[in-house]
C-alpha positions in Angstrom: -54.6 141.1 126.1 -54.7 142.0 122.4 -55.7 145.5 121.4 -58.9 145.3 119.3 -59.1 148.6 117.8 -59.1 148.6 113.9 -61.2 145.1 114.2 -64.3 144.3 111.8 -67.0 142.5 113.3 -67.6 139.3 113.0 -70.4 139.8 110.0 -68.0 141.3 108.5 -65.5 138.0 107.7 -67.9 136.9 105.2 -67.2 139.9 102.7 -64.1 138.1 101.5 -63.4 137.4 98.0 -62.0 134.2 99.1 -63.4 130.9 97.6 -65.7 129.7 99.7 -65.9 126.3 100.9 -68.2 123.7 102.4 -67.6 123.0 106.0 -67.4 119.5 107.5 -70.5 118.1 108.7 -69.0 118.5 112.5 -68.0 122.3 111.7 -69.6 123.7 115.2 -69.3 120.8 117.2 -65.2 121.3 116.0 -65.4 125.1 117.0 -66.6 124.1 120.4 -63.7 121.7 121.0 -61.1 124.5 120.7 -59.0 126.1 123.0 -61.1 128.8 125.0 -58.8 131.1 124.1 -58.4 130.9 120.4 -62.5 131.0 119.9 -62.7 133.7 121.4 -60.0 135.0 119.3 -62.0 133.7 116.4 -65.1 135.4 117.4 -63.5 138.5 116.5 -61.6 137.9 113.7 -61.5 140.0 110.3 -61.4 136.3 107.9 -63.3 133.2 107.8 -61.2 130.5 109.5 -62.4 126.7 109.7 -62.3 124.8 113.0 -59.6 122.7 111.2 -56.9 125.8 110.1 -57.5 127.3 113.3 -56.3 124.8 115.5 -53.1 124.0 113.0 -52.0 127.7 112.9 -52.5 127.8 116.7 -50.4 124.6 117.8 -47.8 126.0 115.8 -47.7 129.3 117.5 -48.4 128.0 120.6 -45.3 125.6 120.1 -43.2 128.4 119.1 -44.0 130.6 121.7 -43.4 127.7 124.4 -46.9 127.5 125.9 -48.0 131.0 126.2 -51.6 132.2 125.1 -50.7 135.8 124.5 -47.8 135.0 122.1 -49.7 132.3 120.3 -52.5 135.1 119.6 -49.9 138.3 119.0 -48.8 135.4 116.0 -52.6 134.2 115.0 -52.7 138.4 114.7 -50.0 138.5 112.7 -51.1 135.5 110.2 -54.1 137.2 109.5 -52.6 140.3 108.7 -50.6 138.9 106.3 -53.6 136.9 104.4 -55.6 140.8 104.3 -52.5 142.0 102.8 -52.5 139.6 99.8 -56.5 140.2 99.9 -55.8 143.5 99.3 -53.4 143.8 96.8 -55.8 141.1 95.1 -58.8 143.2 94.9 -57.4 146.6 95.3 -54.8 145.9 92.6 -51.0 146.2 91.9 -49.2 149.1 94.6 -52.4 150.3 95.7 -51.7 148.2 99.2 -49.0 149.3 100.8 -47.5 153.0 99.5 -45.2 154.9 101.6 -45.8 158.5 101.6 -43.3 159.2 99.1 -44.6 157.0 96.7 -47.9 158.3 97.1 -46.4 162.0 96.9 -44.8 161.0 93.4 -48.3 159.4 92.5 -49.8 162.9 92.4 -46.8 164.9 90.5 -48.2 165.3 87.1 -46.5 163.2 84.3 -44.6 164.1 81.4 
């Protein structure tokens, strides 16, 4: 099982800055044809995701991780932690993302 602290709700997903799009006419009836397992990793997640991306993202995980759930969701984890890091740097802006604590020590020296 996946740890869940950290999470946003599932209200939250739609805070994005990412272009929205218009979903398929089938959109839920696509949801509900999904893999148990990966809606109810969608029901929780922190972006968006269509039916359609989903279901791509998770074949390929689940192919690489030969058939097992829990590898295939550690990866779906990982995927969407990589898309919230460009998000951030997007809308946070340049180095504000990811500083290590020496960079941010050197931030608050006072310059010459």
């Amino acid at each position: 099982m996946r740890p869940d602290a950290g999470r946003l709700s599932g209200r939250d997903n739609l805070r994005s800055p990412l272009a929205r799009r218009r979903t398929a006419p089938g959109g839920m009836a696509d949801f509900d044809r999904l893999p148990a397992a990966l809606r109810r990793w969608l029901n929780g997640a922190a972006l968006p995701w269509s039916p359609a991306s989903a279901r791509r993202v998770w074949v390929q995980a689940l192919a690489r991780a030969q058939g097992c759930e829990a590898t295939a969701l550690a990866a779906l984890d990982q995927a969407q932690a990589r898309r919230l890091a460009r998000e951030q740097g997007r809308t946070a802006g340049p180095g504000v993302a990811a500083r290590s604590e020496k960079g941010a020590a050197a931030d608050r020296r006072p310059r010459a």
